[in-house]
N, C-alpha and C positions, 0 to 999 in steps of 0.2 A: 308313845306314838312315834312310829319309825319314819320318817320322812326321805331315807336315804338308799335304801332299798325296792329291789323288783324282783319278778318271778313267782313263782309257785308252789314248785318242789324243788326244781334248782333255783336256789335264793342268793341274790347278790346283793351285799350293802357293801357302799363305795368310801372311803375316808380320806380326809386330807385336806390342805388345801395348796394352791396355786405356788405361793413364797413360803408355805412349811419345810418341815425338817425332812418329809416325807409326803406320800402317797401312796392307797391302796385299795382294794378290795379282800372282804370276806364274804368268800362263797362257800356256803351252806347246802349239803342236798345232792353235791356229786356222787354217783356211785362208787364205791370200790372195786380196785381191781383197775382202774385206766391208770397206762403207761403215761408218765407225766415227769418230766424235768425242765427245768429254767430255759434252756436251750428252744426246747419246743414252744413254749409262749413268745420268748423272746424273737423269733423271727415274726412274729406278727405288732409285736413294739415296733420293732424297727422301720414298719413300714409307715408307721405314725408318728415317729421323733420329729423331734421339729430340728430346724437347722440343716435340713438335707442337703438346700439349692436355694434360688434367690428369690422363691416365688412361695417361701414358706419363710415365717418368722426366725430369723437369727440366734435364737435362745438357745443356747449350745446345753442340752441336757442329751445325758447317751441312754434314759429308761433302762437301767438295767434290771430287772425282775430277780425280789428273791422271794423264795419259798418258804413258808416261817413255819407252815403246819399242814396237818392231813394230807403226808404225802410219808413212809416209809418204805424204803428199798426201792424207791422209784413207781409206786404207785399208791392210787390215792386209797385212804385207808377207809371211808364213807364217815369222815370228820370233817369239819371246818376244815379249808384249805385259806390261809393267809397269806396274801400276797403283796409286796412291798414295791417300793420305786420311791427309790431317796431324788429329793432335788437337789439338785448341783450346782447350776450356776442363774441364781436368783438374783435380781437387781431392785430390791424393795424402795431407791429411794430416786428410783425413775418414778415414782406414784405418788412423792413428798406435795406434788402439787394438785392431788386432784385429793387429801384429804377431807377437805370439807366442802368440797365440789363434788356434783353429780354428774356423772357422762352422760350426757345424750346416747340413747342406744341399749345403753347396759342395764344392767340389773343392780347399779347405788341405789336408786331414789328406791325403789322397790321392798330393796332387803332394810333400808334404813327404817322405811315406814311402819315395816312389819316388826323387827328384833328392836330396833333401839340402839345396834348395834351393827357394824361391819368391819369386814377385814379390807382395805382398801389394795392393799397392794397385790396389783395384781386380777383382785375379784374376789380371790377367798374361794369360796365354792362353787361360785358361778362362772367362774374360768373355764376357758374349754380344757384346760391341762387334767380336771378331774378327767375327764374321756381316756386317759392313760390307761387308770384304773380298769377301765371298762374292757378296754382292747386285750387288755391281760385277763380278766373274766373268760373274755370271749376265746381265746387261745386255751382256753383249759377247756370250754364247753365241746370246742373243733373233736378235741380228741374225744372225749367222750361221747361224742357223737359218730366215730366211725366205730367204736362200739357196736353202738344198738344201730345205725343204720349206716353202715359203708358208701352207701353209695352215696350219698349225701355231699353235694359241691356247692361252697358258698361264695360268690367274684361280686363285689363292685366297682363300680367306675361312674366316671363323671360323665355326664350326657349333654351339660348346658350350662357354659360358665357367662354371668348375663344374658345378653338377649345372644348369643350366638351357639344353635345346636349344633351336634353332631346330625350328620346323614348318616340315617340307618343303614342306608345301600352299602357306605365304606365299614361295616359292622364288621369289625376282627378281635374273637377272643385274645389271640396273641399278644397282638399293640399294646393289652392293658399296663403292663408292667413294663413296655420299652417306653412310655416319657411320664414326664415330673406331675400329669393331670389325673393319670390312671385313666384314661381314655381310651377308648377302642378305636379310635377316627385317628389316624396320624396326620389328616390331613388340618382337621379341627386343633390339634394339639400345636400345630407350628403357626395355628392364626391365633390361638390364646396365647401362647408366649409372646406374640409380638404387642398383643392385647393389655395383656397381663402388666408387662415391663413399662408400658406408658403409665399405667395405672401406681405400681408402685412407684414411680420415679417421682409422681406430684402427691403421693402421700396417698391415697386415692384409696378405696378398696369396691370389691364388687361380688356381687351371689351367686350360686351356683346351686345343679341340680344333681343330685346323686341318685343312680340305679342300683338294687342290689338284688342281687337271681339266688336263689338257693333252690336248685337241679337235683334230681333226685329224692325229694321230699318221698314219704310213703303219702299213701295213703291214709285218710281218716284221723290227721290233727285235727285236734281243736275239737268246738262243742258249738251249738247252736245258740244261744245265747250269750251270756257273763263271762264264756270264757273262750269265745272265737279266735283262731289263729287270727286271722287281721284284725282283729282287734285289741290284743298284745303287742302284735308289729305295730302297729300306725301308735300306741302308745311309746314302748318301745322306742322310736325313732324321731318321736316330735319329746323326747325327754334330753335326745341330742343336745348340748349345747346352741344357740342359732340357729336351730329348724323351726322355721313359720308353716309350713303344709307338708304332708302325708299324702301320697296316694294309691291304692292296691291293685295293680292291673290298668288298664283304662285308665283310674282314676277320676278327673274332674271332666276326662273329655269324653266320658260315658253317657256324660249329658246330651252333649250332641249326636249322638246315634238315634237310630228307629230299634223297636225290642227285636225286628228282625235281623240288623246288624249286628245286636252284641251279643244273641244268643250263642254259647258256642256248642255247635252241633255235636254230637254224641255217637260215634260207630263202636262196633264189634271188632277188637284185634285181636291179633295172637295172643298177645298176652292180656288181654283185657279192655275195658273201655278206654276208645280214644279221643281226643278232642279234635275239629277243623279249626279252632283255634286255644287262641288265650283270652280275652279281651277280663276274666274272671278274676285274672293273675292268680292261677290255682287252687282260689279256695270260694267255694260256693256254698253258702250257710252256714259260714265258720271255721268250713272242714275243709282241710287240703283234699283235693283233685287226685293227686300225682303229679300233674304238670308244675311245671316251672313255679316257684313261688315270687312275683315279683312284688317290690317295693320301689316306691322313687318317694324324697324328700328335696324340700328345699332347704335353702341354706342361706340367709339373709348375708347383706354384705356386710363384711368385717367393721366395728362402731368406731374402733379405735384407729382414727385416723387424723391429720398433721392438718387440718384443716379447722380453722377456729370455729366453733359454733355454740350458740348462747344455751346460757346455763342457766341456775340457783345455784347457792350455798346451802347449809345446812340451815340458815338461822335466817334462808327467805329471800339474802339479795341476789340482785339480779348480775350476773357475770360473765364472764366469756371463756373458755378451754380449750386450750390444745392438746390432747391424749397425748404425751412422749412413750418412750419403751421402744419394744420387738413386738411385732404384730405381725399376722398372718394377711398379705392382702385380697389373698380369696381363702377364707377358712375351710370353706368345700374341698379343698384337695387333700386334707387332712382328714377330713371328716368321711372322707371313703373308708377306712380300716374300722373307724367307729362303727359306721352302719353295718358291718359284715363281721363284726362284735356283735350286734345288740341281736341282730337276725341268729347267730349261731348260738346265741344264749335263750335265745326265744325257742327255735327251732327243739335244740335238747328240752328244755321243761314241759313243750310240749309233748314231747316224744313219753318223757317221765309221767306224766299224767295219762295219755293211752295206756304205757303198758300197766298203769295202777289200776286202772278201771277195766277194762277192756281185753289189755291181752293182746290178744288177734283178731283181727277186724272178724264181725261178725258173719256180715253181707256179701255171700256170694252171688257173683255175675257169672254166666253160664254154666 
C-alpha cells in the first residue's frame, strides 16, 4: 500500500526525510523524448531554497538536483526518472528536546499514535522540506508540458499574508518576482515586510493565502466524476504541507452569490466559446473551460514557534515546549513554488490521460 505517491499516468512517489542523507522523487509515466537537464529543474529549486532573506528560515541548504535515471543524451527515455537533493546542512540536535514531547500544531502526536514510531528531528516526513522533492517533480512536469501543450503558463503568488490582502486594482504580473512575498501588489509587499519583521522578531509566526493561474489550459481536462480536474487540484494542494483549505474559482465566496451572479455567460468568438467571466476558475463538470485554471489555498501559520505552549510527553505528563531550530515565520512564501509544482504536475497527467482516451476533443462548436 503506497501511501507516498500521486497522479495517474504521470506518477510521482516522493522519499526522504527532513535531517536524512537525502531527498527525492521518483516519477514514473513521463513521456520520452522531453528535453531535460539538472539546470532546467533547478531554476525552480531555487525559487523554494530556504535561507534566501530574513523572512524565510535560515537553514542554509543550496537543493541542488541530481538526475540518477530516465533521462539519456539529455532526454527522457519513458523510464523512471530519479531525482535526488542531498541535505547539507542539518542540525538534528536543535530537536534533542522535543524527543519525547509533542509540538502543539504538528504532526508528533499524530504520526506517534498511528506507527509507534517517529523521526523527531526535524518532522521526518512531515516536514515541509519533503515539498523540495515536489518542486523538482514539478520542474520536469513544466517541460513536458510545453510538449503537448505550449501554451500552457503556470505563476503563483501570495494574495493574503494574515488578515491583510492585496488590492486586486494594484494587480501586476511583473511585481511577482521583484520582492521576497511573490506578490503582485508592491504595495501589499512593503506592508507585509514591515508586518512580517515584527512578527519574526518576537518569535511569532502567521498564515497566508496562495493563488495559483495556469493560463492556457486546453480544453476538455479532466472527466465528470472520479477524475475531475478540480478535484486532483484541491487534493493536489491540500497534500501541501500546512494547507487547511482549497478553493477553485470563487471558491467559498460562491456561497454568497445569487445563480444569476455566478453563472458565467457564454458568447461566440473568433476562435470559439468565450466566457463574461471566471467565477468557475475554468473547469465546469470536472473539465477545463479554456479559461484560466485558478486555485487558492491556505496556509496555517508556521507551529514552530519561540513561544512556550503546553504539551504532553510520550508517557502522558503534562508539560510545557519551546520549538528551537530555523523556522519559516510565514511558510506561505515558500509554499508559492510548491503550489505551481503540484498544479504543473496535475495539469500534465491530465493532459496524459485526454490524449489516452480521447485524442482530440470530440465536440465541435460552430
Amino acid at each position: 500500500m503506497s501511501m507516498n505517491s500521486f497522479g495517474h499516468l504521470f506518477r510521482v512517489s516522493t522519499w526522504g526525510e527532513s535531517h536524512g542523507p537525502a531527498l527525492g522523487a521518483t516519477v514514473d509515466g513521463c513521456p520520452p523524448g522531453v528535453p531535460i537537464d539538472e539546470a532546467m529543474i533547478q531554476q525552480w529549486l531555487d525559487k523554494r531554497k530556504p535561507g534566501q532573506n530574513k523572512f524565510t528560515t535560515q537553514r542554509r541548504e543550496a537543493d541542488e538536483v541530481k538526475i540518477l535515471s530516465g533521462v539519456f543524451e539529455g532526454q527522457t527515455t519513458g523510464t523512471p526518472v530519479q531525482l535526488m537533493i542531498e541535505n547539507t546542512d542539518q542540525r538534528s540536535k536543535d530537536y534533542g528536546d522535543i524527543m519525547d514531547k509533542f509540538r502543539p500544531g504538528h504532526a508528533d502526536i499524530t504520526y506517534w499514535q498511528k506507527y509507534g514510531i517517529r523521526d523527531y528531528r526535524g518532522g521526518g516526513r512531515s516536514s515541509a522540506r519533503e515539498t523540495a522533492a515536489r518542486v523538482a517533480a514539478g520542474g520536469l512536469a513544466r517541460e513536458a508540458i510545453k510538449q503537448l501543450a505550449p501554451h500552457v503558463q503556470i505563476t503563483g503568488y501570495m494574495v493574503q499574508m494574515g488578515p491583510r490582502k492585496i488590492d486586486r486594482d494594484r494587480f501586476d504580473w511583473g511585481q511577482i518576482e521583484q520582492n521576497p512575498f511573490w506578490t503582485p501588489d508592491a504595495t501589499a509587499a512593503e506592508d507585509w515586510a514591515v508586518y512580517l519583521d515584527e512578527l519574526r522578531r518576537d518569535g511569532n509566526s502567521v498564515g497566508a493565502v496562495i493563488e495559483v493561474v495556469a493560463r492556457g489550459v486546453p480544453r476538455g481536462l479532466g472527466a465528470p466524476i472520479y477524475a475531475k480536474l478540480d478535484t486532483d487540484l484541491a487534493a493536489a494542494m491540500m497534500s501541501i504541507n500546512a494547507v487547511k483549505a482549497v478553493e477553485i474559482g470563487e471558491g467559498m465566496a460562491a456561497a454568497e452569490l445569487t445563480g444569476e451572479a455566478n453563472a458565467d455567460e457564454i458568447f461566440m468568438g473568433p476562435d470559439g466559446p468565450e466566457y463574461s467571466s471566471n467565477h468557475a476558475g475554468g473547469v465546469l463538470g470536472g473539465i477545463s473551460t479554456g479559461q484560466d485554471v485558478v486555485v487558492r489555498f491556505a496556509v496555517k501559520p508556521t507551529s514552530s514557534i519561540l513561544t512556550t505552549r503546553r504539551t504532553i510527553t510520550r508517557s502522558g505528563e503534562e508539560t510545557q515546549i519551546i520549538t528551537k531550530g530555523r523556522h519559516d515565520p510565514c511558510v506561505g512564501i515558500r509554499a508559492v513554488p510548491v503550489g505551481e509544482a503540484m498544479m504543473a504536475c496535475v495539469i500534465l497527467d491530465h493532459l496524459l490521460l485526454h490524449r489516452g482516451q480521447i485524442g482530440e476533443n470530440r465536440g465541435h462548436i460552430g
